[in-house]
C-alpha positions as CSV (number, residue, x, y, z in Angstrom):
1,X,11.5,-23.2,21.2
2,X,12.9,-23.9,17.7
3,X,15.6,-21.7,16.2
4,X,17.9,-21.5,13.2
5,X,19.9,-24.1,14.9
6,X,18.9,-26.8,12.4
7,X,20.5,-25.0,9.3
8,X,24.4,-24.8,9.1
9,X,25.9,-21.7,9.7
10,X,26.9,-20.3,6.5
11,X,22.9,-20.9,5.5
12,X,22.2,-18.8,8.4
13,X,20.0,-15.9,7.3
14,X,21.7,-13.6,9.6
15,X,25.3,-14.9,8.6
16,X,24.3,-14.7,4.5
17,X,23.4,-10.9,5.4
18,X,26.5,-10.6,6.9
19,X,28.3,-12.2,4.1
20,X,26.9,-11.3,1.3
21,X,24.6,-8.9,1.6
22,X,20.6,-8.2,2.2
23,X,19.9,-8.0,-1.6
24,X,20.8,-12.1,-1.8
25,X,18.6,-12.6,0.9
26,X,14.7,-14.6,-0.2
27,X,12.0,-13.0,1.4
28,X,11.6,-15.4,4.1
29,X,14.9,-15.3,4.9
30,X,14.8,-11.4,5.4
31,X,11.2,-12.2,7.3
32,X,13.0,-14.7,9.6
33,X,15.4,-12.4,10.8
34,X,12.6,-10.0,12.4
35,X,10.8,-13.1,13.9
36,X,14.2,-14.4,15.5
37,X,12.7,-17.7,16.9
38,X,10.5,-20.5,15.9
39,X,7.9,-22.7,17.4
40,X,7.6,-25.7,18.8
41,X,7.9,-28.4,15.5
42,X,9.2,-25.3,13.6
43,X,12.7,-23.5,13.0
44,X,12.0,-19.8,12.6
45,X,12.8,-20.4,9.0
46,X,10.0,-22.9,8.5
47,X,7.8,-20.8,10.1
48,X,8.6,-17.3,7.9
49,X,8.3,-19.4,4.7
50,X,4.6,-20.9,5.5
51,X,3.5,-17.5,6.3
52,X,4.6,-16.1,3.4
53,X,3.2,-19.3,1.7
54,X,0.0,-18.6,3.5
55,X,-1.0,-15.2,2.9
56,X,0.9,-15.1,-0.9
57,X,3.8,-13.1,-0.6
58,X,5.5,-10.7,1.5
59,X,3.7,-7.6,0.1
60,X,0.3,-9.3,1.3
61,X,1.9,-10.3,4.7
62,X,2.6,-6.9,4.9
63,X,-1.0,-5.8,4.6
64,X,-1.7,-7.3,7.7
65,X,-2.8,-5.6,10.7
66,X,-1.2,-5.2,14.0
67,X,-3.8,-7.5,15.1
68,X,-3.8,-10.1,12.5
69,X,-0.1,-10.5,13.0
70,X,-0.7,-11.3,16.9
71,X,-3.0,-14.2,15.9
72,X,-0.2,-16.0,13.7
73,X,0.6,-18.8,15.5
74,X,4.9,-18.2,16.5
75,X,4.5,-14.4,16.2
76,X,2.1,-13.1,19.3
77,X,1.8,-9.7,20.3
78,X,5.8,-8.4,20.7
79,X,7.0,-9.2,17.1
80,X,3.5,-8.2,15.7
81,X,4.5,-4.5,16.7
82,X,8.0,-5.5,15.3
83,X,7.2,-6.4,12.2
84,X,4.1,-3.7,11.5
85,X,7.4,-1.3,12.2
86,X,9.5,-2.4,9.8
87,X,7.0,-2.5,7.4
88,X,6.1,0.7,7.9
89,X,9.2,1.7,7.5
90,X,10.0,0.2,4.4
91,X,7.2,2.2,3.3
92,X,7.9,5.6,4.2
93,X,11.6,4.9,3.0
94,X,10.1,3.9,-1.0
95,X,7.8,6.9,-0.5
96,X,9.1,10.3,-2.2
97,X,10.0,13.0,-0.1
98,X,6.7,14.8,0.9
99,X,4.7,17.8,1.2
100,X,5.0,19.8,-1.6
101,X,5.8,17.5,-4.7
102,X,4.9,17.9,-7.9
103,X,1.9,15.7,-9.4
104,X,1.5,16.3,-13.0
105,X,-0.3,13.6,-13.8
106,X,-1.2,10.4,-13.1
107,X,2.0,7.8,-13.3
108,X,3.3,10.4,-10.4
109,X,0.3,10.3,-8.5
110,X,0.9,6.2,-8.7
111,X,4.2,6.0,-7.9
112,X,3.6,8.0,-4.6
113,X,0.4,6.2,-3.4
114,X,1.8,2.9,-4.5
115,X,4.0,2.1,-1.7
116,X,1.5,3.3,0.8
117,X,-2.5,1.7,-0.4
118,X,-0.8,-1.4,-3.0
119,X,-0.5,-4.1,0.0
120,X,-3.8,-3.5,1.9
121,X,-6.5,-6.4,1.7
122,X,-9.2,-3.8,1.7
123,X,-10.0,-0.8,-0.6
124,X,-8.9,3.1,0.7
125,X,-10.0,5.9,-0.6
126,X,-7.4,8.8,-0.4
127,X,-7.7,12.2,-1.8
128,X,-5.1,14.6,-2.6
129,X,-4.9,18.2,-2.5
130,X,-3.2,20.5,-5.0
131,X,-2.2,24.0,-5.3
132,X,-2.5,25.7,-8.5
133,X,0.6,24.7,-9.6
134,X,0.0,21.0,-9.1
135,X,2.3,20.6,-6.2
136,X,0.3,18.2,-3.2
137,X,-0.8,20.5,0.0
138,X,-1.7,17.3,1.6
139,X,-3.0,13.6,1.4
140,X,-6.0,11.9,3.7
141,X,-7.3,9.0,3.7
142,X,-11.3,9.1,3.8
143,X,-12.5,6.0,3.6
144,X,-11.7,2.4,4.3
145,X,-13.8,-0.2,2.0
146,X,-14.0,-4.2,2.2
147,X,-11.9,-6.6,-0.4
148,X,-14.2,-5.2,-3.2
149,X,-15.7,-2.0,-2.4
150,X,-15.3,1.3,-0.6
151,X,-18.0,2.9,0.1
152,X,-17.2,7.7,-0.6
153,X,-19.5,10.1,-0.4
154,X,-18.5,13.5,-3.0
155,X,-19.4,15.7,0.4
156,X,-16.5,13.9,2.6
157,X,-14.2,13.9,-0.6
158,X,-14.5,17.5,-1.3
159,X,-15.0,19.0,2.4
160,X,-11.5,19.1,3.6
161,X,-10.4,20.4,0.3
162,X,-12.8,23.4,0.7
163,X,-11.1,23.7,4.2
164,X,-7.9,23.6,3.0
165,X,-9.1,26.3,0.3
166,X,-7.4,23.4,-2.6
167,X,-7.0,24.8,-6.2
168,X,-7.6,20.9,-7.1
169,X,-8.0,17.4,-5.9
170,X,-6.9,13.8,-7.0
171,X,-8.6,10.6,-5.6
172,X,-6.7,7.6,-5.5
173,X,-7.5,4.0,-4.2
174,X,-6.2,0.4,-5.0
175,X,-8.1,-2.6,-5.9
176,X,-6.6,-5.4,-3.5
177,X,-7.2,-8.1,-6.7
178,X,-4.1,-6.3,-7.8
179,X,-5.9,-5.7,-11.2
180,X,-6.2,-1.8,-11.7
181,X,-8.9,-1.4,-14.5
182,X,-11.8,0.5,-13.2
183,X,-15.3,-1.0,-11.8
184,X,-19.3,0.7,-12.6
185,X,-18.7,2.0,-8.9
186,X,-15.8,3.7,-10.3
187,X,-16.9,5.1,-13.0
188,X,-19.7,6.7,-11.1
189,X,-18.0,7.8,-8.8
190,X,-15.6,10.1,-11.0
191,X,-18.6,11.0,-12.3
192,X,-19.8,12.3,-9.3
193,X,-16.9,14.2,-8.7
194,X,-16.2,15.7,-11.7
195,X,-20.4,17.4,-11.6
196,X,-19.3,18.2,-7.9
197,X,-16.1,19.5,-9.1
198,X,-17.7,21.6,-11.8
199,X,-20.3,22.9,-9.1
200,X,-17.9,24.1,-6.4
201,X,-15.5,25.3,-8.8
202,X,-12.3,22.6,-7.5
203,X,-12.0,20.3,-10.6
204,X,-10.7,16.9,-10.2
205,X,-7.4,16.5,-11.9
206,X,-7.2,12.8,-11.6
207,X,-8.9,9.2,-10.5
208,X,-6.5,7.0,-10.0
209,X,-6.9,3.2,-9.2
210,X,-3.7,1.4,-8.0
211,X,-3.2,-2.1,-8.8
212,X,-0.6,-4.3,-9.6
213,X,1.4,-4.9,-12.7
214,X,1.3,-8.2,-14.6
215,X,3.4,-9.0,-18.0
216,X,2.6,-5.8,-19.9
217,X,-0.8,-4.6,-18.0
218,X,0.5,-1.2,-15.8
219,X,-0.1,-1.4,-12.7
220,X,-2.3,1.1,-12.2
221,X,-5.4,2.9,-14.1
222,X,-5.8,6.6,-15.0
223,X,-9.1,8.2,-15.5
224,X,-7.2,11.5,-17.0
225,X,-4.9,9.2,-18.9
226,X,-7.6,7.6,-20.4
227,X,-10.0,10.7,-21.7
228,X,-12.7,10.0,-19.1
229,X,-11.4,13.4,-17.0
């Protein structure tokens, strides 16, 4: 089975690390250091570079299931759970601090669901709690969705923040096209909630769609932000 031994040392990805540093390191060189070997026809190196080539970059890759990583030819089962870790672990680690943090509006509700819904190949649906003071009692996810649609029901959205007894709620969920402006689905959706809102006396602060940013577009779309909340 193929390794690194086809490089020279100081091109090495674990010797540039060493060296210089992670920061210097490409993304496939950082991705060839988790899978550690090759296959057959392949150095490892090859092998991290057409998978990032393959799925479009390394935030994609890392959107990947448990299962879909198996399937990659020169991964397999062991380095599937490897990598899934470390991805998961990056992150929690670009994650603020939990629990109670304050959300008072919607580039703060962004920049904490970001790092969790912004490399999934599918849509999820997550809603956020609030006390009365905006701070987050706690985050679910309620629904799952396919590239282009996720499919919420007001009742599941707002039944665990009766149970939690929430002052408020925020939904949040990304748009894996990376583009964050908000769909007829969308809008009638938040419009759903808000009469639901109204009715059961737990407004919704926020809609918030996470996408990606591109040249001066945000990455991400507020329904409060905008005067639709």
């Amino acid at each position: 089975m193929a390794s690194f031994n086809k490089s020279p040392k100081a091109d090495l990805p674990r010797e540039r690390l060493a060296l210089y540093g992670a920061e210097v390191l490409r993304d496939a060189e950082l991705l060839a250091i988790f899978l550690r070997t090759g296959r057959v026809g392949r150095n490892v190196l090859e092998v991290a570079q057409d998978l990032i080539a393959e799925w479009g970059s390394l935030r994609r890759l890392a959107g990947c299931s448990i299962q879909e990583l198996a399937q990659i030819s020169g991964i397999g089962p062991a380095k599937a759970a490897e990598l899934k870790a470390a991805f998961e672990m990056g992150k929690r680690m670009a994650c603020p601090e939990q629990e109670r943090f304050y959300l008072p509006d919607g580039k703060a509700i962004y920049e904490v669901m970001a790092p969790r819904l912004q490399s999934l190949p599918y849509e999820a649906l997550c809603v956020l709690l609030l006390d009365a003071s905006g701070r987050l009692l706690e985050q679910r996810e309620i629904s799952r969705g396919t590239l282009t649609q996720n499919l919420a029901h007001p009742r599941e959205i707002f039944q665990c923040a009766i149970l939690k007894r929430a002052y408020a709620l925020a939904v949040v969920h990304n748009h894996p096209s990376g583009d964050p402006l908000p769909s007829d689905a969308d809008r009638s959706l938040t419009k759903r909630l808000m009469d639901a809102g109204e009715l059961l006396k737990i407004p919704l602060f926020d809609h918030v769609i996470v996408g990606v940013k591109t040249g001066k577009r945000k990455p991400y779309f507020s329904f409060r932000e905008a005067g639709l909340i």
